[in-house]
The first five atom37 places (N, CA, C, CB, O) and aatype in JSON, in Angstrom:
{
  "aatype": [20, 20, 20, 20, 20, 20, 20, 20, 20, 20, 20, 20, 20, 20, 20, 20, 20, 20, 20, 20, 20, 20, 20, 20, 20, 20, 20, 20, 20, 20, 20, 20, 20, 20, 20, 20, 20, 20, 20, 20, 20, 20, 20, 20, 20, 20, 20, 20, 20, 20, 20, 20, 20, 20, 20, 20, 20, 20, 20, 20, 20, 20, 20, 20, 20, 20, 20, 20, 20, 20, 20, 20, 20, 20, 20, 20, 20, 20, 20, 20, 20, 20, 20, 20, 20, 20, 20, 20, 20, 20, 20, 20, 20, 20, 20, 20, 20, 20, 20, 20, 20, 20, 20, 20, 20, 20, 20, 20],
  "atom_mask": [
    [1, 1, 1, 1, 1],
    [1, 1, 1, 1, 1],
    [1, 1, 1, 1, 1],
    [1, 1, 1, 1, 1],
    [1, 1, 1, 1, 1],
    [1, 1, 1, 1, 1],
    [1, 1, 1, 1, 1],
    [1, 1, 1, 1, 1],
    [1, 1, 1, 1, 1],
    [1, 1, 1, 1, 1],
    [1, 1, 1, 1, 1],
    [1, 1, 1, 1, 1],
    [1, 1, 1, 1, 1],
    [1, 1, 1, 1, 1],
    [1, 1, 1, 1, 1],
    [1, 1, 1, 1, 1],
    [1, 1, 1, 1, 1],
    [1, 1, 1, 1, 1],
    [1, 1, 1, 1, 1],
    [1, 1, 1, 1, 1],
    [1, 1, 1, 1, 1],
    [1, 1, 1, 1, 1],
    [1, 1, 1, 1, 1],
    [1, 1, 1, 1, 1],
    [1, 1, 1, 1, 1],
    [1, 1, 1, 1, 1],
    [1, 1, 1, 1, 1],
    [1, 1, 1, 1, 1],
    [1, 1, 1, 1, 1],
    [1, 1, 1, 1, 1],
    [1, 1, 1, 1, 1],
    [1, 1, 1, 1, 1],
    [1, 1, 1, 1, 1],
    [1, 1, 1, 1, 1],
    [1, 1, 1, 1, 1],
    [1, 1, 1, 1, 1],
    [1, 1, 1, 1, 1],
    [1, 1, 1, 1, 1],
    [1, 1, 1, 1, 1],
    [1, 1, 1, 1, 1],
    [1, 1, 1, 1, 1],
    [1, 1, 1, 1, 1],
    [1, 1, 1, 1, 1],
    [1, 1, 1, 1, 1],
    [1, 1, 1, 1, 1],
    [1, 1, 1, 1, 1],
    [1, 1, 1, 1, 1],
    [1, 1, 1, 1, 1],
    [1, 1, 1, 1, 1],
    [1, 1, 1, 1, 1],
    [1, 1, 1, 1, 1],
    [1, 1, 1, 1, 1],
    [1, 1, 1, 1, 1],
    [1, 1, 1, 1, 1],
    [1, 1, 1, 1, 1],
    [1, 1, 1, 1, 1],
    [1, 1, 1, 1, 1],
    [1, 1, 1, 1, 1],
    [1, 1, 1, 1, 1],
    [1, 1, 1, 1, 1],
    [1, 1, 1, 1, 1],
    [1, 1, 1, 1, 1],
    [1, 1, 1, 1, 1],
    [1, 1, 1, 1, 1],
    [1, 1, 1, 1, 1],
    [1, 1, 1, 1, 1],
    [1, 1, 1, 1, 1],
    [1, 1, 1, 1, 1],
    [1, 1, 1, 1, 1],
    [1, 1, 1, 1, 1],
    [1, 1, 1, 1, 1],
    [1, 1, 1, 1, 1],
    [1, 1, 1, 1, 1],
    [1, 1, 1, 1, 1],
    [1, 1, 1, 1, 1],
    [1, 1, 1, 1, 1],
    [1, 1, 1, 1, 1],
    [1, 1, 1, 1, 1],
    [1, 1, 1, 1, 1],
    [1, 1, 1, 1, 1],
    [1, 1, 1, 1, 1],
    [1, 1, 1, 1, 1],
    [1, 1, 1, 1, 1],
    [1, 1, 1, 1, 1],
    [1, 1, 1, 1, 1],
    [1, 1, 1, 1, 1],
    [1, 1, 1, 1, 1],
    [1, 1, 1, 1, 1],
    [1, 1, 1, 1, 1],
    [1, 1, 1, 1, 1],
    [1, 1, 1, 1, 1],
    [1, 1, 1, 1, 1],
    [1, 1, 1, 1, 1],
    [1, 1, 1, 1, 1],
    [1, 1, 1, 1, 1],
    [1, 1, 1, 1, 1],
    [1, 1, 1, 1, 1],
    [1, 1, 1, 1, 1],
    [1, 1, 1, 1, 1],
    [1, 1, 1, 1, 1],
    [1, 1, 1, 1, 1],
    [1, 1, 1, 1, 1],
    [1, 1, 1, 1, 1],
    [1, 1, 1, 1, 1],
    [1, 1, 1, 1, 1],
    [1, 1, 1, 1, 1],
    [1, 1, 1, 1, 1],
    [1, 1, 1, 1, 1]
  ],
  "atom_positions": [
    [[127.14, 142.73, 87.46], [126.26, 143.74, 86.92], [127.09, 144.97, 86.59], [125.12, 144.08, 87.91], [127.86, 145.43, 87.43]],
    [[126.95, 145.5, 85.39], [127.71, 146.78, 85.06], [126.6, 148.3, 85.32], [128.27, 146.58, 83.23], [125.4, 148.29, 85.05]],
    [[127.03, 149.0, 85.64], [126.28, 150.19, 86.01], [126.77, 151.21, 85.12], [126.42, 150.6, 87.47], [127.98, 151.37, 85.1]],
    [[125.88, 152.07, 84.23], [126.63, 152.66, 84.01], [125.53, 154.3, 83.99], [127.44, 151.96, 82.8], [124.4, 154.44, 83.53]],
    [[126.19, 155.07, 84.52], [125.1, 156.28, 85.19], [125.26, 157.42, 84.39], [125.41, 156.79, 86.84], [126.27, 157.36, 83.69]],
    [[124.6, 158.42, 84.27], [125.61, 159.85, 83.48], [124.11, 160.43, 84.36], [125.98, 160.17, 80.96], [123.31, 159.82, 85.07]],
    [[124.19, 161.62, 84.01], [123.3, 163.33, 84.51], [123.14, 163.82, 83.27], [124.26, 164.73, 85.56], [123.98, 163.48, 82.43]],
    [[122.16, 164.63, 82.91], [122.05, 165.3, 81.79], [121.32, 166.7, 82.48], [121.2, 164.41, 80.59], [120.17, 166.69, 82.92]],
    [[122.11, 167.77, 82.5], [121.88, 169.02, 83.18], [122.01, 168.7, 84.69], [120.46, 169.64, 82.8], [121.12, 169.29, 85.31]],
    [[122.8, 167.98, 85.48], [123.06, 167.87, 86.71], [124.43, 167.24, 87.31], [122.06, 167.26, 87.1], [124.82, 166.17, 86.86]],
    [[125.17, 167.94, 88.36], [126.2, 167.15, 88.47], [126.22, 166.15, 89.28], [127.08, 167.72, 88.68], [125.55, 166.2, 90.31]],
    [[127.03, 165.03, 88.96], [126.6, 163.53, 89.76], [127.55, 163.66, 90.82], [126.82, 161.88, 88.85], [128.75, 163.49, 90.57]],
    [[127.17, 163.93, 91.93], [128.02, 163.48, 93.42], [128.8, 161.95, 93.64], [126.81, 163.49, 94.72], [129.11, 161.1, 92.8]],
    [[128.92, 161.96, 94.7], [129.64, 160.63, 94.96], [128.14, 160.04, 95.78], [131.4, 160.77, 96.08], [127.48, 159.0, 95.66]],
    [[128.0, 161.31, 96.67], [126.64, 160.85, 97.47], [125.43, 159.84, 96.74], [125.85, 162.27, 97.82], [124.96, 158.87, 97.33]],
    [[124.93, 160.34, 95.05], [124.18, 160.32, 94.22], [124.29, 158.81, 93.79], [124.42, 161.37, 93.33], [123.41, 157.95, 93.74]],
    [[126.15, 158.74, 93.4], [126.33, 157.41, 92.47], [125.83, 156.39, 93.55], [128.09, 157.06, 91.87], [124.88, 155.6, 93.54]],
    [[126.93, 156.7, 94.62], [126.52, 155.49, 96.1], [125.13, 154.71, 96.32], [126.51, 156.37, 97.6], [124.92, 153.53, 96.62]],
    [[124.13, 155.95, 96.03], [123.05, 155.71, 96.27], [122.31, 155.43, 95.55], [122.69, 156.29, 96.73], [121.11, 155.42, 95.81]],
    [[122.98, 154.97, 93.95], [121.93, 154.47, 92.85], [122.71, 152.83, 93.19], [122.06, 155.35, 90.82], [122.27, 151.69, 93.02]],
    [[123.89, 153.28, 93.68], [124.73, 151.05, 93.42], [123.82, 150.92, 94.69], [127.36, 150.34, 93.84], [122.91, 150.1, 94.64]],
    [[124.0, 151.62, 95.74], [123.27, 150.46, 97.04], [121.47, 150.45, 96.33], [123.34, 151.47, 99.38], [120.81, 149.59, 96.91]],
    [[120.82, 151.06, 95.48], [119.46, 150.87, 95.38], [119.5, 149.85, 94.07], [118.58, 152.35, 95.21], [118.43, 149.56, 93.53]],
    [[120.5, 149.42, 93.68], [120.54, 148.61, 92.52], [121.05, 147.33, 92.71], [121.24, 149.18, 91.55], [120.98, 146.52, 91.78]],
    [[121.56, 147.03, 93.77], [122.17, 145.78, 94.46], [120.75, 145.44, 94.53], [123.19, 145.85, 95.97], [120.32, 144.73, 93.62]],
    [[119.74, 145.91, 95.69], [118.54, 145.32, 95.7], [117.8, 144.32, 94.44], [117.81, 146.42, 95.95], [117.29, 143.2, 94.5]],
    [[117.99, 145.17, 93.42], [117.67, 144.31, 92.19], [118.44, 143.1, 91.96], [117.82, 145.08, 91.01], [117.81, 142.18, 91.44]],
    [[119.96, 142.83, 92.3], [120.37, 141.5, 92.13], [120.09, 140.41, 93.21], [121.7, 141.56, 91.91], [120.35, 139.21, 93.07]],
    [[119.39, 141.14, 94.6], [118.92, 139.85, 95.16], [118.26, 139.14, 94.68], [118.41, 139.85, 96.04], [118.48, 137.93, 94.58]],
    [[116.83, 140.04, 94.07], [115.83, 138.92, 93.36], [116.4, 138.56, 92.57], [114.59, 139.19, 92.79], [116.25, 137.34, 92.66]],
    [[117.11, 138.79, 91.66], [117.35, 138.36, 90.49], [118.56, 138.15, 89.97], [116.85, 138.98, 89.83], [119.32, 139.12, 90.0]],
    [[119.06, 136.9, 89.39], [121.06, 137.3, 89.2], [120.98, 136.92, 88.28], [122.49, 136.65, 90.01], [121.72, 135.94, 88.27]],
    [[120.26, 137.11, 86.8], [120.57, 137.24, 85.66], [120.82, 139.06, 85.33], [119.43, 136.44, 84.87], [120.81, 139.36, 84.13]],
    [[120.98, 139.92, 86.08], [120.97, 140.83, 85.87], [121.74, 141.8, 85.05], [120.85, 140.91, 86.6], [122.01, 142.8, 85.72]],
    [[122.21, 141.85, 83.77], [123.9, 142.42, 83.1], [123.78, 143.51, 82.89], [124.56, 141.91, 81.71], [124.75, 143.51, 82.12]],
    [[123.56, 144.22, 82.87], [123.4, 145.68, 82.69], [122.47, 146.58, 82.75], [123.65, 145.91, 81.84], [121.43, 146.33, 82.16]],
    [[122.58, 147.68, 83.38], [121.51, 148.85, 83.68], [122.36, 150.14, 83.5], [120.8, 148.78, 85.33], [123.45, 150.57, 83.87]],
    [[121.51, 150.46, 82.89], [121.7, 152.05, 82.07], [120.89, 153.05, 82.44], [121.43, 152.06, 80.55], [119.82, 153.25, 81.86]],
    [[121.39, 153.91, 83.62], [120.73, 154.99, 84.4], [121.01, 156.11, 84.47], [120.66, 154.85, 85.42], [121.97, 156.48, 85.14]],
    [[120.14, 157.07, 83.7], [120.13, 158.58, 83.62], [119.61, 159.35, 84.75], [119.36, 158.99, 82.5], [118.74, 158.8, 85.42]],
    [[119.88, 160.19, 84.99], [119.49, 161.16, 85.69], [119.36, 162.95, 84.88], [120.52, 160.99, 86.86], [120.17, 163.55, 84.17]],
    [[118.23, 163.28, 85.28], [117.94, 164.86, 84.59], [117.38, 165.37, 85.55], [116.99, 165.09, 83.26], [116.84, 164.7, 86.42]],
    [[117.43, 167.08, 85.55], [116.84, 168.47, 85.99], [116.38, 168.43, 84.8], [117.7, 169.82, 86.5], [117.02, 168.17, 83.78]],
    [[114.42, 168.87, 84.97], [113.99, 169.5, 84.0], [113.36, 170.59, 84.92], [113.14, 168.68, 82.98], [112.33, 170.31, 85.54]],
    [[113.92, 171.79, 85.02], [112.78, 173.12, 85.43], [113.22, 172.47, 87.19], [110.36, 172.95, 84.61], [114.28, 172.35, 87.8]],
    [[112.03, 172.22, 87.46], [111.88, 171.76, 89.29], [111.76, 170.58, 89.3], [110.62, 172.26, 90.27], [111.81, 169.99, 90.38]],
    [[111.5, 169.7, 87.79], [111.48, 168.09, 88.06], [112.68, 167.38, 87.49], [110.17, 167.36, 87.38], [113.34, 167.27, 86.46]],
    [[112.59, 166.83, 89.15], [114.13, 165.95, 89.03], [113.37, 164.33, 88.47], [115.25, 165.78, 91.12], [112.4, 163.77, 88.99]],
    [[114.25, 163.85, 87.17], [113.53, 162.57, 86.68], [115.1, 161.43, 86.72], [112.64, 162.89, 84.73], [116.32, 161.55, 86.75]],
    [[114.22, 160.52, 86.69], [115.51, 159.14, 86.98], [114.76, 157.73, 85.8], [115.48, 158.36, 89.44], [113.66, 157.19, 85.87]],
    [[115.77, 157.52, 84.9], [115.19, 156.84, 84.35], [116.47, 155.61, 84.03], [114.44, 157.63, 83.29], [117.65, 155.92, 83.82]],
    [[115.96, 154.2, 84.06], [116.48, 153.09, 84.16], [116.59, 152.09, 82.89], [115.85, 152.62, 85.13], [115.56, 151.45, 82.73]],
    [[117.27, 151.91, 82.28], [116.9, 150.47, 81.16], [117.89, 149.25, 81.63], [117.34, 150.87, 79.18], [119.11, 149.41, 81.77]],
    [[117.24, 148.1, 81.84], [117.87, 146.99, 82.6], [117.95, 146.22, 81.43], [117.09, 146.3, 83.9], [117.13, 146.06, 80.52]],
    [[119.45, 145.62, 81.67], [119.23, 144.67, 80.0], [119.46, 143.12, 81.02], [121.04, 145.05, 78.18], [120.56, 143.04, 81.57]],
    [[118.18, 141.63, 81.31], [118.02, 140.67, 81.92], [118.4, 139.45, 81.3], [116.94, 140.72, 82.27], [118.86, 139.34, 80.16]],
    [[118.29, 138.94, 81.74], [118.35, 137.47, 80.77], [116.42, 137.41, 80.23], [119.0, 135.54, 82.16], [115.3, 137.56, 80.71]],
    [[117.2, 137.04, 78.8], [115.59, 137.04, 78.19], [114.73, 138.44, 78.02], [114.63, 136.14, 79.23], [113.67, 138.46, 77.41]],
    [[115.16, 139.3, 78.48], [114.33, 140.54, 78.13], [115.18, 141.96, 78.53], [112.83, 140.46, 79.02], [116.31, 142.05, 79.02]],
    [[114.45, 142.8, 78.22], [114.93, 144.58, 79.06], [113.75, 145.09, 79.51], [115.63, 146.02, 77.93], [112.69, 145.03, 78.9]],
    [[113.97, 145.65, 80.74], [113.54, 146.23, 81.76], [113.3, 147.81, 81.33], [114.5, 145.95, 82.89], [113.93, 147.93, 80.28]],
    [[112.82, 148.8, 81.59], [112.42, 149.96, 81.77], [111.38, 150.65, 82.62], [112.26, 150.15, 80.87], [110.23, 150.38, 82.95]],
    [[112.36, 151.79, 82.89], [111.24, 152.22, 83.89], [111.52, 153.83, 84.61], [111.22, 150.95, 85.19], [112.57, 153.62, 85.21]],
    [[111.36, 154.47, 84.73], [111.42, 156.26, 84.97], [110.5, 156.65, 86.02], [110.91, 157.24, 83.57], [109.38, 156.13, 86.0]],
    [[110.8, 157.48, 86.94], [110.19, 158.04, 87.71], [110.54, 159.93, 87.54], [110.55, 157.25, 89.04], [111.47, 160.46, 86.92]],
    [[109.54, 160.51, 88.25], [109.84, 162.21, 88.89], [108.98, 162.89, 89.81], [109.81, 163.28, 87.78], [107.84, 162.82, 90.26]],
    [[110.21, 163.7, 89.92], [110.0, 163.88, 91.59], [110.77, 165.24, 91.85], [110.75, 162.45, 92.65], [111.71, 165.6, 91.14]],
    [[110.14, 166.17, 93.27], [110.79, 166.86, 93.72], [112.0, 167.08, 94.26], [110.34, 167.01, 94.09], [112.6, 168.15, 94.36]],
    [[112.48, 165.47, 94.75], [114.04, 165.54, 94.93], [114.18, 164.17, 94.1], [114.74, 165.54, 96.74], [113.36, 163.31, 93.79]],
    [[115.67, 164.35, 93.84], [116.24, 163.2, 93.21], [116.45, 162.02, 94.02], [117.43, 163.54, 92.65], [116.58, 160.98, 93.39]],
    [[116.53, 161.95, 95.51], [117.02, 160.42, 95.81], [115.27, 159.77, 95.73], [118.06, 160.18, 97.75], [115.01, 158.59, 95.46]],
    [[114.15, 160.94, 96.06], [112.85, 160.21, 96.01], [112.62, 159.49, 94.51], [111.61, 161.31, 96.35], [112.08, 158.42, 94.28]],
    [[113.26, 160.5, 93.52], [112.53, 159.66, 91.87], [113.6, 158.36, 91.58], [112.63, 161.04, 90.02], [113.49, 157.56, 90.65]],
    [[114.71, 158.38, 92.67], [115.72, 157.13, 92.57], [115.04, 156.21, 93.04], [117.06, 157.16, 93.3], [114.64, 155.36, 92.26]],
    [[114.66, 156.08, 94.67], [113.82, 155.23, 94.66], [112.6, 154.45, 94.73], [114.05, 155.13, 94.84], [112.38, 153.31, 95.12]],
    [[111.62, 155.65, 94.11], [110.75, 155.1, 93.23], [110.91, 154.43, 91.78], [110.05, 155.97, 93.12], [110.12, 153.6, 91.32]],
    [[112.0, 154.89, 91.16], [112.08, 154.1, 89.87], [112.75, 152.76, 90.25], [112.93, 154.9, 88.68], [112.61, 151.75, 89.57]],
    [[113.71, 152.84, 91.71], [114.07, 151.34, 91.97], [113.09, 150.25, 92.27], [114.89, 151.29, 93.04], [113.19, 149.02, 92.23]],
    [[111.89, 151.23, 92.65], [110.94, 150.13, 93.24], [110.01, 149.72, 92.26], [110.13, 150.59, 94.48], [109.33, 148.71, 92.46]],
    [[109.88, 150.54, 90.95], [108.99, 149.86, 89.9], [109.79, 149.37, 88.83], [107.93, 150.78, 89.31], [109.29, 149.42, 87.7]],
    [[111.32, 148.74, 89.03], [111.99, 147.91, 88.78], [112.19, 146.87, 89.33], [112.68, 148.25, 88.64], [112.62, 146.02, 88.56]],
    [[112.05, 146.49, 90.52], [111.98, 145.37, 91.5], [110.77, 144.75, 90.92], [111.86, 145.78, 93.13], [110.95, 143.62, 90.47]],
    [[109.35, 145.36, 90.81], [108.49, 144.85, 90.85], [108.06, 144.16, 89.9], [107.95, 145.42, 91.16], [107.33, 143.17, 90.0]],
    [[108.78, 144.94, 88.32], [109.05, 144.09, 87.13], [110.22, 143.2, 87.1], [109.18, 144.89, 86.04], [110.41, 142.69, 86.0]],
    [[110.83, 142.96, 87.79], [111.96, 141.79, 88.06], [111.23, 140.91, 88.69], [113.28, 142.13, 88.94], [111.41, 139.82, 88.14]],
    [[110.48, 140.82, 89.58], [110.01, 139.44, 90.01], [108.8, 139.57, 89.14], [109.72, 139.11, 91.73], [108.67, 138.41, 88.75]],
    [[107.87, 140.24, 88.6], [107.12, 139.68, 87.67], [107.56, 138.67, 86.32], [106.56, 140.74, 87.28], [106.94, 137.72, 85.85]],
    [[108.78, 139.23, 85.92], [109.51, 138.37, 84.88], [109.79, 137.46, 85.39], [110.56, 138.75, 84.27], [109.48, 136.41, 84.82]],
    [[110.55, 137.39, 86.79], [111.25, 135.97, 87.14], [109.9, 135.14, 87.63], [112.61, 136.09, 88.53], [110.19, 133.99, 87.96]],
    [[108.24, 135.5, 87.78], [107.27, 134.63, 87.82], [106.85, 134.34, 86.65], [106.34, 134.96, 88.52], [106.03, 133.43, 86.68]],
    [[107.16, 134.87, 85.26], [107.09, 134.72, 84.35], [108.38, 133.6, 83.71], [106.89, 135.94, 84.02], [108.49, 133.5, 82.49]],
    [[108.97, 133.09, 84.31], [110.4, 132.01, 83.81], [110.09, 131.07, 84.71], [112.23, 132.57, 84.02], [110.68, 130.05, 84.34]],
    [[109.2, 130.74, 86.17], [108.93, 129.56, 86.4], [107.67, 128.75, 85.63], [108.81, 129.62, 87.68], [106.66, 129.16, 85.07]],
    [[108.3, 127.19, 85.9], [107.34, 126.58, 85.05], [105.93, 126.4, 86.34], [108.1, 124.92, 84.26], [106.15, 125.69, 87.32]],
    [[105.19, 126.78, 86.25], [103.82, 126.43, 87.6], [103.11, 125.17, 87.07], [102.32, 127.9, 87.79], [102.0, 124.89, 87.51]],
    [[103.66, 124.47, 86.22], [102.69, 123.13, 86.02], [103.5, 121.63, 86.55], [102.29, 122.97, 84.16], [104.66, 121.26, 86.74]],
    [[102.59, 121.25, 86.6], [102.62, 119.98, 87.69], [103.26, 118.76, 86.76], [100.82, 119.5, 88.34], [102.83, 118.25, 85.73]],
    [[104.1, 118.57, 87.29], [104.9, 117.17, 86.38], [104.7, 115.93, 86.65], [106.34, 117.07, 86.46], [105.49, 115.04, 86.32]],
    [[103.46, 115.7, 87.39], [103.1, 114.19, 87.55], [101.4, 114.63, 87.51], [103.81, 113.25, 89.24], [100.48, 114.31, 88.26]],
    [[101.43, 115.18, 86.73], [99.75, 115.39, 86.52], [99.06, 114.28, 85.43], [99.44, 117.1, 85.82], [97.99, 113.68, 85.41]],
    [[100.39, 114.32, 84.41], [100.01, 113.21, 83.67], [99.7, 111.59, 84.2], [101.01, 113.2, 82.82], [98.96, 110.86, 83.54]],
    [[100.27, 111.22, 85.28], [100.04, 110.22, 85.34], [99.24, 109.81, 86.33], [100.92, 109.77, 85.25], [99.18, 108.59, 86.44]],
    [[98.33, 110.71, 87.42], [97.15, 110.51, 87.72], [95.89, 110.18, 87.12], [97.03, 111.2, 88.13], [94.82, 109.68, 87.48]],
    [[96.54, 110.8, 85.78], [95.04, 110.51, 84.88], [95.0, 109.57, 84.03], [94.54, 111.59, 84.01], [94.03, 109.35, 83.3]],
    [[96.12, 108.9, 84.04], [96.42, 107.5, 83.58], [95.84, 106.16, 84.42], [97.95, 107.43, 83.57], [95.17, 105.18, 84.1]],
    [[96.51, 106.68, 85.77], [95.77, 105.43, 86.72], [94.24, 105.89, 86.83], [96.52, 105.27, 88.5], [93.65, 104.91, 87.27]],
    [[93.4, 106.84, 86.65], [92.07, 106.97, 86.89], [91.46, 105.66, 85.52], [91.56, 108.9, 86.69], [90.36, 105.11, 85.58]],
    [[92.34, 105.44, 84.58], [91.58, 104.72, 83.35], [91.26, 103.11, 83.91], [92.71, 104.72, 81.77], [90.67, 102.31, 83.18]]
  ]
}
């Protein structure tokens, strides 16, 4: 997975980066088609915003949060990225039954 982070009106710590890779690892448990995420961070006024674009296998991800502090709008936007990662990855299993056909063969 490539990360790639910037600030726009804020300076990025070491504390900050650390804490967007350990909240972004989470995302490759569920999921290991994961190649790239593109994560901003902004000060607007008193709202600190965090916004995410995940590029997946088969689709891109998005998703932004804000908040009074920045590690809270980090991980809230991690967590309404998780939640669209396993919705997609329930969206790539097949849920139909592969011997359905032939129950209804022997019923004839």
């Amino acid at each position: 997975m490539q990360l790639n982070l910037t600030g726009h009106h804020v300076d990025l710590t070491q504390a900050m980066r650390e804490h967007v890779q350990d909240k972004m690892t989470k995302l490759e448990r569920h999921f290991d088609h994961v190649t790239n995420v593109n994560v901003v961070l902004t000060v607007e006024k008193q709202h600190m915003k965090a916004e995410a674009s995940v590029n997946i296998s088969k689709g891109q991800l998005f998703a932004d949060a804000t908040s009074s502090d920045m590690y809270a709008a980090i991980d809230s936007m991690v967590d309404k990225l998780d939640r669209q990662i396993l919705k997609h990855k329930e969206k790539l299993t097949d849920h139909h039954r592969s011997d359905g056909g032939l129950k209804a063969q022997e019923v004839d």
